[in-house]
DOLUM-987310 format. One line per field, with one value per residue (C-alpha): x, y, z; residue number from 0. Coordinates in steps of 0.02 Angstrom, whole numbers, plus 50000, padded with zeros to 5 digits. Layout:
# residues N
c1 <- (X ...)
c2 <- (Y ...)
c3 <- (Z ...)
nr <- (NUM ...)
END
This chain:
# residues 113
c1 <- (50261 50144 49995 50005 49936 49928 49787 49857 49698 49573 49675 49678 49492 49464 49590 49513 49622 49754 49920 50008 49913 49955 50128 50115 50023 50139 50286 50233 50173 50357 50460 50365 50302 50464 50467 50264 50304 50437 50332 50203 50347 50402 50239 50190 50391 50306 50143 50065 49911 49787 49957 49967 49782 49788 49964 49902 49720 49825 49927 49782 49706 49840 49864 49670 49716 49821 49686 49796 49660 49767 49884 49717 49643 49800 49813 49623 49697 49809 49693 49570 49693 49760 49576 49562 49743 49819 49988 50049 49954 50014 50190 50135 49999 50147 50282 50158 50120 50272 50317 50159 50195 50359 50297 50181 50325 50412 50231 50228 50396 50381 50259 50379 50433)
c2 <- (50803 50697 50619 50451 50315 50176 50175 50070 50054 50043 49890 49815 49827 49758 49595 49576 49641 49476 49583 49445 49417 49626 49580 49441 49562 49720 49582 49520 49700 49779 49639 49642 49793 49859 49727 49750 49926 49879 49743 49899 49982 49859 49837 50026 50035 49867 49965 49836 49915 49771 49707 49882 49868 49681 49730 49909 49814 49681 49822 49914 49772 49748 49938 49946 49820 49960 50093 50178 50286 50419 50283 50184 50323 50351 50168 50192 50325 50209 50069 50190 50256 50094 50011 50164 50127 50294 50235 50415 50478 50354 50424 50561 50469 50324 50417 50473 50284 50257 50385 50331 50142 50206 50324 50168 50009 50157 50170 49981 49950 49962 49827 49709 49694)
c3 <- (50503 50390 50467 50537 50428 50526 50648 50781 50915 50747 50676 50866 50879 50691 50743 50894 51000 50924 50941 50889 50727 50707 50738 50593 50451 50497 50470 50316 50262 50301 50206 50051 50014 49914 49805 49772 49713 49589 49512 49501 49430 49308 49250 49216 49112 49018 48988 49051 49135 49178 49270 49344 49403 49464 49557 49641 49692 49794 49877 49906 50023 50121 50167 50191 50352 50423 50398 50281 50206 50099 50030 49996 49888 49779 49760 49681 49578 49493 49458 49393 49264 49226 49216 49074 49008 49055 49118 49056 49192 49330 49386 49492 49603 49598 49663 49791 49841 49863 49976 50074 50082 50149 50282 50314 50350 50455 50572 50550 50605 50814 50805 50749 50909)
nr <- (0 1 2 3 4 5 6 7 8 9 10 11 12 13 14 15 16 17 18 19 20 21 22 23 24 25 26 27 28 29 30 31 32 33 34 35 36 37 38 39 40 41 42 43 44 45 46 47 48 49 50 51 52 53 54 55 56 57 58 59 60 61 62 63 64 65 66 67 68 69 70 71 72 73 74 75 76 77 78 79 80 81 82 83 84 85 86 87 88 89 90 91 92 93 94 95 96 97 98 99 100 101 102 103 104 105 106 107 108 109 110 111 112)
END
């Protein structure tokens, strides 16, 4: 079994201890996340790295809420070969975020209550 991503007492203690507000990012986090990854997506078939970049940085911070650390780091991986226009060198690393971000809205998903 993979290891968890989501860091459930860390997140609690960086909100406060607000599990409704958890409740509200996890929420927002879960029903958007697929269609983040095929802009990402789109945008890498485009060849449109500086899209790629601005589009993986936004997904980045919102995983970086969850404590998401591995999924954070790949997401790095991507902007730093899209900051150097090396989309040829994105699909592994994406596949791999994508996977994550999965495993991720499946952690996420109890809190939704």
């Amino acid at each position: 079994m993979a290891a968890a991503l989501f860091d459930r007492a860390a997140v609690l203690d960086n909100l406060d201890g607000d599990r409704e507000l958890l409740r509200e990012i996890a929420s927002i986090y879960v029903n958007s996340y697929i269609e983040d990854l095929n802009r990402i997506a789109a945008a890498i078939a485009a060849g449109d790295a500086a899209k790629v970049f601005a589009l993986t940085h936004t997904i980045k911070g919102s995983i970086g809420n969850f404590g998401a650390g591995e999924a954070v780091e790949v997401a790095r991986t991507i902007e730093r070969h899209a900051r150097e226009g090396q989309l040829g060198d994105i699909e592994a690393s994406f596949q791999r975020l994508q996977a994550l971000l999965d495993q991720l809205a499946a952690e996420l998903r109890p809190e939704l209550g």
